[in-house]
N, C-alpha and C positions, 0 to 999 in steps of 0.2 A: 129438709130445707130445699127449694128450689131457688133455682137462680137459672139467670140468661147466661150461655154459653158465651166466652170470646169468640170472635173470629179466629186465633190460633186455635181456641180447640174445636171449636165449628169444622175447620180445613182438616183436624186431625181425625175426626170422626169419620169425614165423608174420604179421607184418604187410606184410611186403614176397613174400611167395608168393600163390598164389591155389589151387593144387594140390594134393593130397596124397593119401596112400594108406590109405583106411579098411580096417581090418582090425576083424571080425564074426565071429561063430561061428554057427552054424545044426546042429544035431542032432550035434554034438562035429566038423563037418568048418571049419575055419577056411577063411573067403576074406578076398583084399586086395582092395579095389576101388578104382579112382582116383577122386577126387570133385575138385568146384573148389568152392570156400568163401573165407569172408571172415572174419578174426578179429577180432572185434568187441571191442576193446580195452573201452567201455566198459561191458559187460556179460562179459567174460571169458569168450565164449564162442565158438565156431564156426561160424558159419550157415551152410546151403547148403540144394540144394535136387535133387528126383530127381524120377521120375513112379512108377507103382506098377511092382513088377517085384519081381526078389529080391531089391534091396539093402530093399525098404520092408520088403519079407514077414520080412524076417533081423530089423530092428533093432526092427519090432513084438516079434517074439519075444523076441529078447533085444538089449534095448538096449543092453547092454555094448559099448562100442566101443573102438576107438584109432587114432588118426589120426597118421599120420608125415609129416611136410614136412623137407625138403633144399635145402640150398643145397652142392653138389659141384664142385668145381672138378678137382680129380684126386685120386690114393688117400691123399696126404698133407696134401691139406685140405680141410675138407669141415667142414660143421656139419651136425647132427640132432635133429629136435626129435620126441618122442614124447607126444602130449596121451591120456590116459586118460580114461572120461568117460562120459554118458549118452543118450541122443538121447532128444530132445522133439520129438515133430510139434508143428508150432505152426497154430491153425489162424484163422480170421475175420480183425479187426485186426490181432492179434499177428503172423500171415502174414502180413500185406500190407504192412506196416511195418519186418518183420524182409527179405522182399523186396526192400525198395524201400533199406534200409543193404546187404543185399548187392550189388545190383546198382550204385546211383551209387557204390561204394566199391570195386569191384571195375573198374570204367570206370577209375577214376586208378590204379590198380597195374598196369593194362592197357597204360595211354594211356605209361606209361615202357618199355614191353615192346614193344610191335607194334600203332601205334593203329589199324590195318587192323582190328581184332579188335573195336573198340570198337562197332564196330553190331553186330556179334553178341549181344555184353552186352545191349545193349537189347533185343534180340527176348527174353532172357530174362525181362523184367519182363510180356510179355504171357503168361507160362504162369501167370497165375493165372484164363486161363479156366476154366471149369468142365466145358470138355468135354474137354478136355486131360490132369486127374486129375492136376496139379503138387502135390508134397509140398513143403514149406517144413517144416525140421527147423532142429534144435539143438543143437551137442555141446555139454552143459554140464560143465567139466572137474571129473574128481575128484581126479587126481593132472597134472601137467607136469615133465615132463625133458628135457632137452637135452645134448649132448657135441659137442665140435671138436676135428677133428686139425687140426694145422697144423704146415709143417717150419721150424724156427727157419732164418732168413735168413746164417745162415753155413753150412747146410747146402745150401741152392741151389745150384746151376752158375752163376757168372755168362755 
């Protein structure tokens, strides 16, 4: 059975992942790109963060994006959340701030996953050296959608 996700569980999906798969368009050729991000419940948007390369040079151009995050268990249940939306480089304060909710926010969704990972996190709060060239962006949403299969429990094998 599928069905449309709430918005509660829409916000639950994109708040319990850290991963997802940005998809961009550059001169009509579509790319997915995996990114790691933090959805910031209280600004409804998407943080994360690149260095210059072709995901910065794509979303300069056209900042049209969509980001897909999954939670899959197997082909009968699974949820899907599909955010549409705009990217904002964010740059001075607004960077270093929007930084620093990614990264301490992204350490606790870590720290339930593989807290071995959680020093990693932290080396991420120093790419706002200057010599480094660390982009600090922002999916800001224009549309959200989400769908779940799941197989009703008299259909399982016991």
């Amino acid at each position: 059975m599928i069905r449309n996700l709430s918005k509660t569980e829409i916000e639950k999906v994109l708040s319990s992942h850290y991963v997802g798969r940005m998809g961009c368009c550059d001169n009509n050729t579509p790319h997915v790109i995996p990114i790691t991000y933090y959805y910031d419940k209280k600004t409804k948007s998407i943080i994360s963060h690149t260095r210059e390369g072709m995901k910065s040079k794509i979303f300069r151009n056209n900042p049209s994006v969509c980001l897909e995050v999954e939670e899959f268990e197997n082909l009968c249940n699974w949820k899907s959340v599909v955010v549409y939306g705009k990217v904002e480089e964010l740059t001075g304060v607004t960077a270093r701030n929007a930084l620093h909710i990614f990264v301490e926010n992204l350490k606790k969704i870590i720290r339930k996953v593989d807290n071995m990972l959680v020093s990693k996190v932290s080396d991420i709060s120093h790419s706002t050296h200057p010599n480094n060239n660390a982009i600090i962006y922002r999916i800001k949403p224009t549309k959200i959608s989400g769908k779940f299969e799941y197989e009703p429990e008299e259909l399982v094998p016991a």
